[in-house]
TILO-148083 format. One line per 4 residues: number of its first residue (from 0); for each residue x, y, z of C-alpha. Coordinates in Angstrom, 2 decimals. Each point is the difference from the previous one (the first is absolute). Layout:
N
NUM) X,Y,Z  ...
//
This chain:
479
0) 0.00,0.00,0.00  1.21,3.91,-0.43  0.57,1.53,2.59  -3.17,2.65,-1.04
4) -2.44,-2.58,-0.41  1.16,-1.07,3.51  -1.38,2.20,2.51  -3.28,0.20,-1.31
8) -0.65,-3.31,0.36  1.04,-0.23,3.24  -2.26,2.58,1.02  -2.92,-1.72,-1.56
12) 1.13,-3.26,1.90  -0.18,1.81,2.98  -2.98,1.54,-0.23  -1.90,-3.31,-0.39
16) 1.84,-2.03,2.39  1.44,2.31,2.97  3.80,1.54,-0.72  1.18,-2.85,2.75
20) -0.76,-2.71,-1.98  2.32,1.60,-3.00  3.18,-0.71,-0.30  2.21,2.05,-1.71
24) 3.64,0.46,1.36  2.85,-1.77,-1.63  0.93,-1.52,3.35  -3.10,-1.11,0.43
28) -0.47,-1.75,-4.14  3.37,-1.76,1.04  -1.63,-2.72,1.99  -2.70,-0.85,-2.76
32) 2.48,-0.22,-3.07  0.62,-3.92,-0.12  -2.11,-2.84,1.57  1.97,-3.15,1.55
36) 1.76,-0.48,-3.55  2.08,2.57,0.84  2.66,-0.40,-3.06  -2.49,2.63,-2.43
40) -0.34,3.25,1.94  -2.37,2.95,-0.87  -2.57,2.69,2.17  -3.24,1.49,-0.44
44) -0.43,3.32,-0.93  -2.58,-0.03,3.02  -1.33,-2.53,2.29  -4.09,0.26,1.70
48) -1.51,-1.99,2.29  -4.01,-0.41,-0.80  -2.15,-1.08,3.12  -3.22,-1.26,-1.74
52) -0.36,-1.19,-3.86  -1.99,3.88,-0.50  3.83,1.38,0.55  1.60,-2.44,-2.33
56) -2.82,0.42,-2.70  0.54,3.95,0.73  4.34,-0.47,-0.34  -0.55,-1.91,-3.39
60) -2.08,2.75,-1.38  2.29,2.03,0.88  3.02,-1.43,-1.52  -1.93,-0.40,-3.14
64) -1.32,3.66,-0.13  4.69,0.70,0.03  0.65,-2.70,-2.70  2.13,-1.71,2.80
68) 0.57,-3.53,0.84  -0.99,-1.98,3.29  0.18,-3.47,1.60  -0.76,-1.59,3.23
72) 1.87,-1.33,3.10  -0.33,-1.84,2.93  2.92,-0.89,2.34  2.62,-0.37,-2.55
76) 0.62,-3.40,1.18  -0.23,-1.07,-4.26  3.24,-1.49,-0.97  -0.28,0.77,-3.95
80) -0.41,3.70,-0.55  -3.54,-0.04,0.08  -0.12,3.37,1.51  2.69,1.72,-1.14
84) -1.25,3.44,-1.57  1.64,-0.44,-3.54  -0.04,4.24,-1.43  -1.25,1.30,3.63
88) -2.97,0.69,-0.05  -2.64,-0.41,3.11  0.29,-2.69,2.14  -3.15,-0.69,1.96
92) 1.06,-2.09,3.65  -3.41,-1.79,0.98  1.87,-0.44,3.51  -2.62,1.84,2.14
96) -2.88,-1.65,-1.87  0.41,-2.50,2.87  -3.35,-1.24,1.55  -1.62,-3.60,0.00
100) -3.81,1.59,-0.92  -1.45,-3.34,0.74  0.49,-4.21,0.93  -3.30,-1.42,-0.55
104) 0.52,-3.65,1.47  -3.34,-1.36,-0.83  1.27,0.36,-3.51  3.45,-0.28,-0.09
108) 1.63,2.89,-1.18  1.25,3.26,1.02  -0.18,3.66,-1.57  4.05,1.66,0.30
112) 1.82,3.74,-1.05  2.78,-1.34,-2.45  2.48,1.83,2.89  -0.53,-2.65,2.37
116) 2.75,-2.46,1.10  -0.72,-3.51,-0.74  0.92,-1.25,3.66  -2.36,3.00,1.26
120) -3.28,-2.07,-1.41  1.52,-3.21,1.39  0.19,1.33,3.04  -3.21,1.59,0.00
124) -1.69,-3.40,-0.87  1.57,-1.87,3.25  -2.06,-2.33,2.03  -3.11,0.50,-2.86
128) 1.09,-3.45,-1.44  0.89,1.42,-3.39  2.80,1.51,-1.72  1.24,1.60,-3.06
132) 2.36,-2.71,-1.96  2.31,1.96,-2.15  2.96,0.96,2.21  3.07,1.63,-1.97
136) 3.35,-0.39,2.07  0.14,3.60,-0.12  -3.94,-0.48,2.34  1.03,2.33,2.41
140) 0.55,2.90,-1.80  -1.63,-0.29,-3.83  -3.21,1.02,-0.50  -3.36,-1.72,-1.38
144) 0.07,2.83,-3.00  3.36,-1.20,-1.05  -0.74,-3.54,0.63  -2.87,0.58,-2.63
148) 2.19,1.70,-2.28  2.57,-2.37,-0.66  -2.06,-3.05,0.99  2.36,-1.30,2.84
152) -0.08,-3.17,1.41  2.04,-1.27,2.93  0.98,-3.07,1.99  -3.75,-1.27,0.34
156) -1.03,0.46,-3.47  1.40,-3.18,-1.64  -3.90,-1.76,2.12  -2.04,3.32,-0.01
160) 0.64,1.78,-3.36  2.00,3.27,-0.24  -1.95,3.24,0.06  -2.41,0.05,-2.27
164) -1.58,-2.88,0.81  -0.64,2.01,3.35  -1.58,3.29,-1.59  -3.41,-0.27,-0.57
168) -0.64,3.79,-1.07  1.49,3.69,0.02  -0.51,3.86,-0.22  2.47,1.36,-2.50
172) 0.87,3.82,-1.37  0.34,-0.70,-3.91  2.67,2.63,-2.09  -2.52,2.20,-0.80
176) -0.99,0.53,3.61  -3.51,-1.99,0.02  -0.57,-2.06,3.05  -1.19,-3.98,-0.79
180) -1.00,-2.94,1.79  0.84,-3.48,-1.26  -0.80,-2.93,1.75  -1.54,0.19,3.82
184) -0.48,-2.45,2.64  -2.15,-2.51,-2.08  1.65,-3.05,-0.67  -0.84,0.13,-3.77
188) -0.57,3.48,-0.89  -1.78,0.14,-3.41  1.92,1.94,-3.22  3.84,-0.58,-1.07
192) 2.68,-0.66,2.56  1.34,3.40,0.20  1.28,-0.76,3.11  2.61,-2.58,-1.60
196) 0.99,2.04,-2.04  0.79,3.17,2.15  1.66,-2.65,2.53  3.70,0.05,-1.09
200) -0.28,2.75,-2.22  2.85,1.80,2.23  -2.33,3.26,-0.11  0.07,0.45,-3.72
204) -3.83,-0.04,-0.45  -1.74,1.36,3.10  0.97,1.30,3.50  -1.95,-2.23,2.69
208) -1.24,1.81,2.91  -2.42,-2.80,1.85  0.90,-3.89,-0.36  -2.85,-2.87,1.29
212) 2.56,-3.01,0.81  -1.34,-3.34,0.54  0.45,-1.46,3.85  1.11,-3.65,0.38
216) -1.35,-2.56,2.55  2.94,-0.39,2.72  1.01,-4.15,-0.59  -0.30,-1.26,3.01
220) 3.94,-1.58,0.63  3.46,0.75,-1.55  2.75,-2.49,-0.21  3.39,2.07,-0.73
224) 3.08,-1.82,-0.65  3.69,1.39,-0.90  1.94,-2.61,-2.50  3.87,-0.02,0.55
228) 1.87,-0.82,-3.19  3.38,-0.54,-0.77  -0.08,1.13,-3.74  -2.42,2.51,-1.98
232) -0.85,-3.15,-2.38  -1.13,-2.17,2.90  -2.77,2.66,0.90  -0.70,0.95,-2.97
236) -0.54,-3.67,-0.76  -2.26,-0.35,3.11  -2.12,2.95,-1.59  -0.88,-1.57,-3.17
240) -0.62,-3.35,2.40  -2.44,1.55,2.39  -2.15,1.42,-2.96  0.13,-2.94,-2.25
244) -1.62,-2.19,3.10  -2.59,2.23,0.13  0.15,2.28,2.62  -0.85,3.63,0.11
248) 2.20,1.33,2.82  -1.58,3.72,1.16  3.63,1.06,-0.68  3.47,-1.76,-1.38
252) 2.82,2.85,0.45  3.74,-0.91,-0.73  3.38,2.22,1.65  3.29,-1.01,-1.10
256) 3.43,0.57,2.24  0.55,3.36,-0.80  -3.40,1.44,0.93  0.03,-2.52,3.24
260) 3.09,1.34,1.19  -1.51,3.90,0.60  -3.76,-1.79,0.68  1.99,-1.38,2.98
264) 2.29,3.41,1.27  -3.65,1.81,0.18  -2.18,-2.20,1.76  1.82,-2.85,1.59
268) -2.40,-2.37,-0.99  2.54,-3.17,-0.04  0.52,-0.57,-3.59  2.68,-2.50,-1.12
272) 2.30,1.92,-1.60  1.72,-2.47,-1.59  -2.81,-1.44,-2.01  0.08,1.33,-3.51
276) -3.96,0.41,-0.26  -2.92,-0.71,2.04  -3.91,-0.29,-0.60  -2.30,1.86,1.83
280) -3.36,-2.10,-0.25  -3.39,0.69,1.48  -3.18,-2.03,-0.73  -3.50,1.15,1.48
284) -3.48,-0.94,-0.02  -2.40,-2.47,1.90  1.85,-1.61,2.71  -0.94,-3.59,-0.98
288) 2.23,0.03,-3.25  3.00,2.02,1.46  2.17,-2.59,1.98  0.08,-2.35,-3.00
292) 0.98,3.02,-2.62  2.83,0.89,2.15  1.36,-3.42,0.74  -0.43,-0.52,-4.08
296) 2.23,3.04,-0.37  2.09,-0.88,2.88  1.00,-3.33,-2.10  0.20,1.88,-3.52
300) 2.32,2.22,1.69  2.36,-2.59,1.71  -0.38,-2.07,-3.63  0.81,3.09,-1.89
304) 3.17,0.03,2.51  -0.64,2.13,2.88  2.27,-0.26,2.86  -3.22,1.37,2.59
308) -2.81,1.23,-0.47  -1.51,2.01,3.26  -3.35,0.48,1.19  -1.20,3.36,1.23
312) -0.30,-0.77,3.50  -3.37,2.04,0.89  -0.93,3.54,-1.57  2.07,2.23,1.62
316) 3.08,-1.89,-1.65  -2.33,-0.31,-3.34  -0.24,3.72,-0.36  3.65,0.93,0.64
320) 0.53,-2.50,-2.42  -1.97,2.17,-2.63  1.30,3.35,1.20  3.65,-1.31,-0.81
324) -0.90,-0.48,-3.29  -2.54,3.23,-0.51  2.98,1.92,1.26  2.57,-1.90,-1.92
328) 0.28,3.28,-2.44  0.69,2.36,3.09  2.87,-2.27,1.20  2.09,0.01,-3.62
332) 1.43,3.65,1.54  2.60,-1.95,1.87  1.01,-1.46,-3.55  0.14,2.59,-2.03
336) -0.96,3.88,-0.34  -1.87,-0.43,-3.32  -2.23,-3.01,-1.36  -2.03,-0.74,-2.76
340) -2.77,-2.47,0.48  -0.81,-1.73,-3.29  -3.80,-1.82,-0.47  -0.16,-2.36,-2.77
344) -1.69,-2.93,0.03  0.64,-3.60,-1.61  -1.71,-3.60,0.44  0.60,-1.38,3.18
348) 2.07,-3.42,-1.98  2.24,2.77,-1.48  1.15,1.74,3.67  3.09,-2.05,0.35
352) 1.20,0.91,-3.71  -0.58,4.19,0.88  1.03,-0.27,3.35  3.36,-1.47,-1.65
356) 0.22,3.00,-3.05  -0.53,2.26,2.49  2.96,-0.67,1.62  2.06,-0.65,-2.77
360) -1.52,3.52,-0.94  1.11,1.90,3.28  3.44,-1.86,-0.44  0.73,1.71,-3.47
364) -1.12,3.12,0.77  2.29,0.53,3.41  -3.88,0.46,1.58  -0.83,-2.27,2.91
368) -3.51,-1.05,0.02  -1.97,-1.22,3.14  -3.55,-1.72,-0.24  -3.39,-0.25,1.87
372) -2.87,-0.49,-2.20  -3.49,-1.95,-0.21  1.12,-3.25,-0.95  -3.58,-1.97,-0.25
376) -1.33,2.33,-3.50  3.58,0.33,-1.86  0.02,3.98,1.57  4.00,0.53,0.68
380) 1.14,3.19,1.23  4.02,0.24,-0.31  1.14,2.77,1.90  3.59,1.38,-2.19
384) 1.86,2.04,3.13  1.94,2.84,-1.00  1.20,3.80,1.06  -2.11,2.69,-2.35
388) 2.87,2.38,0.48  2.09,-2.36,-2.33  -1.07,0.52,-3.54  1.92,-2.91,-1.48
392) -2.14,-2.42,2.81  -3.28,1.56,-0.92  0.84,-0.49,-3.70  0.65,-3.84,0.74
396) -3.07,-0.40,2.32  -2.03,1.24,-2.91  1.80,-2.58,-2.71  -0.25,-2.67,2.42
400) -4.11,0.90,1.08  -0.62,-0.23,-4.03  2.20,-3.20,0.01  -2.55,-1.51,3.03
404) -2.73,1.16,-1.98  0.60,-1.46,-3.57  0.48,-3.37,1.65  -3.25,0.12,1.67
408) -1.64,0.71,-3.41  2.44,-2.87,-1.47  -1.58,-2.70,2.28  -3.47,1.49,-0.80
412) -0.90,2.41,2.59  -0.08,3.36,0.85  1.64,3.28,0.90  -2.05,0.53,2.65
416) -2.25,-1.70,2.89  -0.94,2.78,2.01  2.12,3.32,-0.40  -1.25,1.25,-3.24
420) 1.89,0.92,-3.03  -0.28,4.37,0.65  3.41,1.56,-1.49  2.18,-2.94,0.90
424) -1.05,-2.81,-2.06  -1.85,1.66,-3.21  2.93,-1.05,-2.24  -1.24,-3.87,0.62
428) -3.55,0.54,-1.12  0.82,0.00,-3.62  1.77,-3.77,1.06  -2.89,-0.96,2.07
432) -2.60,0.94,-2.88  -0.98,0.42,-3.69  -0.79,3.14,-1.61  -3.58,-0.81,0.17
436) -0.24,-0.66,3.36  2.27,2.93,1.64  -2.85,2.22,-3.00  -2.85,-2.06,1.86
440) 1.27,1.60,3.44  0.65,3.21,-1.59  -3.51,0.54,-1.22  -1.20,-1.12,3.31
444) 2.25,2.58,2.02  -1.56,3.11,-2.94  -3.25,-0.82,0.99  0.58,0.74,3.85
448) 2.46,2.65,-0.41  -0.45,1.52,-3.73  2.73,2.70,0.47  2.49,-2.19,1.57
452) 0.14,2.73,2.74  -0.42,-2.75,2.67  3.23,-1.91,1.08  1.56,0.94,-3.39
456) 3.47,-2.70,-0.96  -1.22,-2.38,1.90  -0.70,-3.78,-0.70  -0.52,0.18,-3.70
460) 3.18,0.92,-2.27  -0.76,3.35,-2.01  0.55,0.07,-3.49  2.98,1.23,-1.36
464) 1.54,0.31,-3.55  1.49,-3.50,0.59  -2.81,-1.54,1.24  -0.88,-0.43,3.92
468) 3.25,1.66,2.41  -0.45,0.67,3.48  0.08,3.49,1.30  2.70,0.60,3.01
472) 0.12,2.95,2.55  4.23,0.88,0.25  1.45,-3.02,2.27  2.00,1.05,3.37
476) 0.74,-1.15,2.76  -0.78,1.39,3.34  2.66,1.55,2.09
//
C-alpha cells in the first residue's frame, strides 16, 4: 500500500471497530509477519481485531471500498504459510471472537467463535460425558477457526475422522462482505455441501465467524500402551501389523531417538532412550472388547519385535503420556533454534521406505532430521532442525523439505495431511494435479471470492507467462 492511501484507511478501520482494536505501529506488525513457518517473512500494512461477524462484514467492506487485500488469522499456530500476508494488505485476527455461544447435549453439538482454543471446548465439556474428537498437538493453543481452515486432524483422528467430519455447519463473511450460513446443527442439512468445501480452504473462499461442531459420546474405557523398539523398521512393521488384523486403535503415534531424547529432558516421563522408536497406542470403546484388543496388539507388537511394550498404569500416567507427545514440538528448543515440521503423508506399508529416504535425505543435505508423526493413517511429520540466521542451512532445509515431499508423492501420497499447502507448498500442486483439476479448484475459489481480494497467493498457483509459479514474499531470517 502507499503510504497516502494508508491513513485513510486506518481511520475508516477505526471508526467501525474502536482505534484499540487497530493496529498500526511497525513494532506492533512485527509479531504478525510469519506464522510457525517462520523461513518466509512479511507484515501487514494493518492488523484489526473484529468482535462479532457485523465488524468483520463491516472490515471487508471496507478493504474493498480501498482496492486492498485481506485475509484471516487465528493463533498462528499454521505451519505452512497459511497466514502470511503476501503484498500487506489487512490482516483480520479473529482472536477476540472467542465465546462458546452454545453446547446443546440433547443433540450433540456445540455453537463456537473461530478464536476459541481447541482445549478451551474440551475443557468446557468435562464431566458432560461428551467431547470434541479432533485434537491437533498444537490443542492448547490453536484455535477451532484455524482448525476449520486447514482441516487439521490430530492424534485421535486416525478412529474419529479429522475435522470436517466434526463440522456440521458455519457463519462465514464471503469477499464481497455478505454474511452466509451453510450447514447448521442438522445432521443432514438439505442443498450442496458448502461446508466441505469451505473446510480446508485455508481462508481463500470465506471468513468463518460461528462454527456448529459435532460432540462425541465419551467411550467408556481407554487402554494406552507405549511400544519400545529397537529399530524404526520393527515399529513401523508393527504399524502395518496392528491395522492389517483389524483393529482401529483411537490413536497409533510413532517418536524416533532424536525426538525421545528432548521428550525426556522436558517432562521426565521415563522414556528409554536408547530405543530407536517407540509406539504410542491407545484403543477405546466398550469395555467388553478392550482387554482382548490390547493383548492382540500387545502380541503384534512383541511379534513385530518389541523389546516392551508398557501399559498406562491408571489415567493420571495415561494423560502425561499424551501431554509428552502434544508437547513434543515445544521440547525440540533444546535441539535446535530453528525447525521445520514437514506433513506429508504416504500408505502406512510404505513408512519404513520414507522413514529410510528421509534420513538418507537429512544425511546429504548436512540437515539433521528428528521425527514424531501419526503413524496409524501414513501422516509423517519430519521435523528438519536448523538456525534461520544461517542462510546456507535455510537454503538446504528448503531442498531437503521438497526432497521429503516428492517422495511422498513418489509412493502415492500427498504433500500434506493436515497443515495446508498456503505459500509453502504451492509449487507441488502442479505435481499433485492436472491442469483440469487445479482449473476445477480455481473456478470454485472465483465463485466465493471473484476479485481474488480474499487470501490472495494462496493454495492455488497463479498464472504466469510460463504456466503456474508460486508467488514468494522476500525470504529472511529473523535476527
Amino acid at each position: 500500500m502507499t503510504a497516502i492511501a494508508l491513513p485513510p484507511l486506518i481511520d475508516r478501520l477505526r471508526r467501525a471497530v474502536g482505534t484499540e482494536n487497530v493496529l498500526a505501529a511497525q513494532s506492533d506488525l512485527v509479531v504478525y509477519e510469519c506464522d510457525g513457518f517462520t523461513i518466509e517473512k512479511n507484515s501487514p500494512d494493518v492488523v484489526v481485531f473484529p468482535s462479532t461477524t457485523e465488524d468483520v462484514a463491516a472490515i471487508v467492506k471496507i478493504c474493498n471500498a480501498a482496492g486492498v487485500p485481506f485475509l484471516p488469522r487465528g493463533a498462528g499456530t499454521s505451519l505452512s504459510g497459511g497466514c502470511l500476508p503476501i503484498g500487506g494488505g489487512v490482516m483480520i485476527v479473529l482472536t477476540r471472537m472467542k465465546r462458546i455461544l452454545e453446547i446443546n447435549l440433547r443433540d450433540r453439538y456445540a455453537v463456537v467463535e473461530p478464536g476459541v482454543v481447541n482445549v478451551w471446548l474440551t475443557n468446557a465439556l468435562k464431566g458432560t460425558g461428551y467431547h470434541y474428537a479432533p485434537d491437533p498437538s498444537s490443542q492448547g493453543a490453536c484455535t477451532i477457526g484455524g482448525n476449520v481452515a486447514t482441516n487439521s486432524g490430530g492424534p485421535h483422528t486416525l478412529k474419529y475422522g479429522v475435522t470436517v467430519n466434526h463440522v456440521l455447519g458455519m457463519e462465514a463473511v464471503l469477499a464481497d462482505g455478505s454474511v452466509v450460513r451453510l450447514g447448521g446443527p442438522a445432521e443432514d442439512p438439505v442443498g450442496l455441501d458448502l461446508v466441505g468445501a469451505v473446510v480446508g480452504s485455508e481462508g481463500t473462499l470465506a471468513i468463518v465467524t460461528k462454527i456448529w461442531v459435532r460432540l462425541t459420546k465419551n467411550p467408556q474405557g481407554h487402554r494406552t500402551m507405549l511400544g519400545v523398539f529397537e529399530s524404526v523398521d520393527d515399529a513401523t512393521a508393527a504399524i502395518s501389523e496392528i491395522i492389517g488384523a483389524g483393529i482401529v486403535p483411537a490413536a497409533l503415534e510413532m517418536m524416533d531417538q532424536g525426538i525421545l531424547v528432548a521428550v525426556e529432558a522436558a517432562f521426565q516421563f521415563g522414556f528409554p532412550l536408547d530405543a530407536q522408536a517407540i509406539l504410542l497406542i491407545e484403543v477405546d470403546g466398550l469395555e467388553a472388547g478392550l482387554d482382548q484388543q490390547r493383548d492382540q496388539i500387545i502380541e503384534i507388537c512383541k511379534q513385530c519385535g518389541a523389546r516392551e511394550v508398557r501399559l498406562a498404569r491408571d489415567e493420571k500416567e495415561r494423560l502425561k503420556l499424551w501431554k509428552c507427545r502434544k508437547q513434543a514440538f515445544g521440547a525440540i528448543g533444546r535441539l535446535s533454534p530453528s525447525y521445520c515440521t514437514q506433513d506429508g503423508v504416504v500408505p502406512r506399508t510404505k513408512l519404513p521406505h520414507i522413514l529410510r529416504k528421509i534420513i538418507e535425505i537429512g544425511a546429504r543435505h548436512d540437515i539433521r532430521i528428528v521425527n514424531v508423526f501419526h503413524a496409524g493413517d501414513g501422516n509423517i511429520h519430519p521435523i528438519l532442525l536448523f538456525d534461520e540466521r544461517n542462510a546456507a542451512q535455510v537454503q538446504r532445509v528448503l531442498a531437503a523439505s521438497n526432497e521429503i515431499l516428492d517422495e511422498c508423492l513418489a509412493c502415492g501420497g500427498s504433500v500434506t495431511g493436515e497443515h495446508g499447502i498456503g505459500v509453502e507448498k504451492i509449487g507441488f500442486m502442479s505435481k499433485m494435479f492436472s491442469p483440469t483439476d487445479l482449473a476445477a479448484m480455481k473456478n470454485l475459489r472465483d465463485a466465493f471470492n471473484p476479485r481474488g481480494n480474499l487470501s490472495p497467493d494462496k493454495m492455488l498457483p497463479t498464472a504466469g507467462g510460463c504456466g503456474m509459479e508460486q508467488k514468494h514474499p522476500g525470504r529472511r531470517a529473523a535476527l
